[in-house]
Residue, then its C-alpha position, 0 to 999 in steps of 0.5 A: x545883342x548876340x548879332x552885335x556881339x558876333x560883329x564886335x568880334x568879327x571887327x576883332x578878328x579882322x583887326x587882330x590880324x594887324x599884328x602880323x610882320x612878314x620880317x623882323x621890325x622890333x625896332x619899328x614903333x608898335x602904334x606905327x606897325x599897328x597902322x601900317x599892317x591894319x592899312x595892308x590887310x584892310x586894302x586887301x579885304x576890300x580888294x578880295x571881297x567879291x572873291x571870298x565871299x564865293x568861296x569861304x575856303x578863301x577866308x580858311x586860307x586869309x586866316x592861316x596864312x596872316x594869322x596863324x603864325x602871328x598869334x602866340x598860340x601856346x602862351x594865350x592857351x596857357x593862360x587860359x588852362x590857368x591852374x589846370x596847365x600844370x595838371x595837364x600832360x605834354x600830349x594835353x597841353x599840345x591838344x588844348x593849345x591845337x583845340x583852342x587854335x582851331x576854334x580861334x581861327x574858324x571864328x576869325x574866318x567867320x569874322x572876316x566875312x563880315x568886315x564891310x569897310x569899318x574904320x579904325x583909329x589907333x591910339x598914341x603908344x606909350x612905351x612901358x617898362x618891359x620893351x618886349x611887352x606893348x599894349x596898343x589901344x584901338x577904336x573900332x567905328x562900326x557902321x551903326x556908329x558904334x565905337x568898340x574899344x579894342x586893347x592888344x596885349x602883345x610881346x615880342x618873340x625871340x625873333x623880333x616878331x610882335x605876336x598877340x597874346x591876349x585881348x580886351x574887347x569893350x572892356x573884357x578881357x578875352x584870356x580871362x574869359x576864355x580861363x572861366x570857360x575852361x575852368x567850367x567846362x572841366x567842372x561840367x566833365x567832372x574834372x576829367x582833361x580829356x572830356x574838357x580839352x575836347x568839349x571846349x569851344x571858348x566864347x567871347x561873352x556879351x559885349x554891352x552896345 
């Protein structure tokens, strides 16, 4: 079960990654910029598989580089802080954010490893109220068959930009996992910030098969 679940994530992970735009298309149907950035960044994995798979480092610089700057970072940190971001301090709040960056992005790169040609298919859009939020529906076909129903939460930055700002893994909702983790972590340190900012390494959870 946990081999399954670090796939799961892994397939996240490399799929996340359709989420990154080099400029502004806010006017660029989200399902069709989803397809046409998954179809990019899989071309490449395959393309750089032998060379990666040398040199992990490889992998370190594929997530800065295409990742990073695409995530909402300080909004998905926030949510996780939940009731504590408004205890925390500025210096805090920025450490919390930095950590849970840092820790997000080796599991990326972790996952990346991983990805071996999976096939996705990305559901019709349907636009909400609110033009500067979209969630767009995945699946994942893993190579034992398995189908993982992906959910990306996104919005769109002042810049035009689509950045993710949480997902929902075969039915779990990572942000809030990510916020009970935290939430206990701050209990185990005896609500003290600095212990719980320091110690916290957020984990997917289990993913059922």
């Amino acid at each position: 079960m946990l081999a399954f679940l670090q796939r799961s994530f892994a397939f996240v992970a490399v799929f996340c990654m359709a989420f990154m735009v080099q400029n502004s298309i806010a006017a660029e149907n989200p399902k069709d910029f989803v397809q046409r950035i998954s179809t990019e960044l899989t071309t490449r994995l395959v393309k750089e598989r032998e060379a990666y798979k040398k040199d992990p480092q490889l992998l370190m610089h594929i997530v800065k580089e295409n990742i990073e700057p695409y995530v909402d970072f300080n909004s998905f940190a926030k949510g996780v802080m939940g009731q504590f971001y408004r205890q925390a301090s500025d210096k805090q709040r920025a450490d919390f954010t930095k950590t849970f960056k840092e820790s997000l992005i080796r599991t990326y790169a972790n996952g990346l490893g991983a990805y071996e040609n999976q096939k996705f298919v990305v559901k019709p859009y349907a636009a909400g109220d609110d033009p500067k939020k979209a969630q767009i529906d995945m699946d994942i076909q893993t190579n034992s068959g398995t189908t993982i129903p992906v959910t990306y939460q996104m919005i769109l930055d002042s810049n035009g930009q689509w950045k993710v700002r949480n997902l929902i893994l075969n039915g779990i909702n990572l942000g809030l996992t990510f916020r009970n983790q935290f939430a206990s972590t701050v209990e185990a340190n005896r609500n003290n910030l600095d212990k719980a900012i320091a110690n916290f390494v957020p984990t997917a959870g289990e993913v059922k098969k």
